[in-house]
C-alpha positions as CSV (number, residue, x, y, z in Angstrom):
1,X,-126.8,15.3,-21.0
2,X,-126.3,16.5,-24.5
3,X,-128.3,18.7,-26.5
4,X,-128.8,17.7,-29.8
5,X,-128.9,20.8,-32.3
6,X,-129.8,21.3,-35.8
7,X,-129.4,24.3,-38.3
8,X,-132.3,26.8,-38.0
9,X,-134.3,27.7,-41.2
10,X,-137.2,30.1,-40.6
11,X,-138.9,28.3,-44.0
12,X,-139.7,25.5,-41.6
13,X,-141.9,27.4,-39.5
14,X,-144.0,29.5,-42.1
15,X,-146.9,27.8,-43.5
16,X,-148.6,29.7,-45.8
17,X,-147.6,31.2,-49.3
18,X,-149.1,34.5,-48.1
19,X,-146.0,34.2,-45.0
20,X,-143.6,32.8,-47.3
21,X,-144.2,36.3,-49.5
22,X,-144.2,38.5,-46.4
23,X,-141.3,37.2,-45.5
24,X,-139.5,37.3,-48.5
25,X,-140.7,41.0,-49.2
26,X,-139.4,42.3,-45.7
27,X,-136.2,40.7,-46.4
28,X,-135.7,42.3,-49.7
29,X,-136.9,46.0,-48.4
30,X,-134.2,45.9,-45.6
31,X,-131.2,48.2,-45.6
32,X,-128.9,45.2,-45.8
33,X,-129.0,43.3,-49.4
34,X,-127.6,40.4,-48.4
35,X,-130.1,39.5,-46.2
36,X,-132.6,39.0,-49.2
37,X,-129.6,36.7,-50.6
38,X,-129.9,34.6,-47.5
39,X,-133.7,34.2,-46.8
40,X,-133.8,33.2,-50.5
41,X,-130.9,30.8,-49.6
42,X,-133.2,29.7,-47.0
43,X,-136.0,29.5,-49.1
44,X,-133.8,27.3,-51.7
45,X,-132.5,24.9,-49.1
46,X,-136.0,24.0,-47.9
47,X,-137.2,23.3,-51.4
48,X,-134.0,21.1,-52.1
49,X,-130.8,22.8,-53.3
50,X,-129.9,19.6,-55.3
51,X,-133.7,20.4,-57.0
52,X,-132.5,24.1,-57.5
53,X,-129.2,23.3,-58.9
54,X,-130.4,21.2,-61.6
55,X,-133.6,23.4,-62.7
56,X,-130.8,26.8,-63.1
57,X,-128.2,24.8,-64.6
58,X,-126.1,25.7,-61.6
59,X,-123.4,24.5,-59.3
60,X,-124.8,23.5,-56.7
61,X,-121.8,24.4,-54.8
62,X,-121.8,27.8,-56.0
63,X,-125.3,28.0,-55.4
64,X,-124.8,27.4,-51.4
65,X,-121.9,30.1,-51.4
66,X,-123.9,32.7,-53.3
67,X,-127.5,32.3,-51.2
68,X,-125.4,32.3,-48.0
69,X,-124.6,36.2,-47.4
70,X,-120.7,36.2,-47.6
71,X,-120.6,35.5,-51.7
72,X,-121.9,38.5,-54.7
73,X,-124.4,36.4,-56.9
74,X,-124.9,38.0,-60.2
75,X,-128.0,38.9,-61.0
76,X,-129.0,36.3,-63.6
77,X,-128.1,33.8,-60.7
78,X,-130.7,35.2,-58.7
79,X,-133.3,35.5,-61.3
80,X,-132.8,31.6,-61.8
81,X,-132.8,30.7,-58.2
82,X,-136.0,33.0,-58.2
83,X,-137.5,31.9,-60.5
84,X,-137.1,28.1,-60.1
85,X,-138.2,28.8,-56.4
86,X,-141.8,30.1,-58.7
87,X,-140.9,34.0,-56.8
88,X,-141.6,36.6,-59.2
89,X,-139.5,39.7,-58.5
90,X,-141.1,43.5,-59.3
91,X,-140.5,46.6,-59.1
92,X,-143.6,48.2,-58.4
């Protein structure tokens, strides 16, 4: 019998854009930095990242390697990836 996998993206089991923030708030007030760069990955792959790519004007490609945790997005890229995902980054 084989067991049929898929990738796991925690997007596709929060519901609400009050979760989605939570979510996206813990991930950015962990220790780790890059794990803000992947949940926004994440976030980005369950909206579409052919969508994402053509709202930023960037590689899609490039996009997948700098969301993923191994690549160093500048901060423009994240800005665009933000802010095409309608996340609004603050420092309060």
């Amino acid at each position: 019998m084989k067991i049929k996998t898929s990738p796991y993206n925690p997007f596709d089991y929060l519901e609400t854009k009050e979760e989605i923030n939570e979510y996206m708030n813990d991930a950015f007030m962990d220790d780790d930095p890059q794990l803000f760069l992947i949940a926004l990955g994440h976030l980005a792959r369950k909206k579409g990242m052919t969508k994402i790519a053509r709202q930023t004007g960037l590689n899609r490609e490039s996009l997948y390697k700098s969301l993923s945790g191994e690549g160093n997005p500048k901060f423009t890229t994240i800005s665009r990836v933000s802010k095409a995902l309608g996340c609004k980054l603050a420092v309060v």
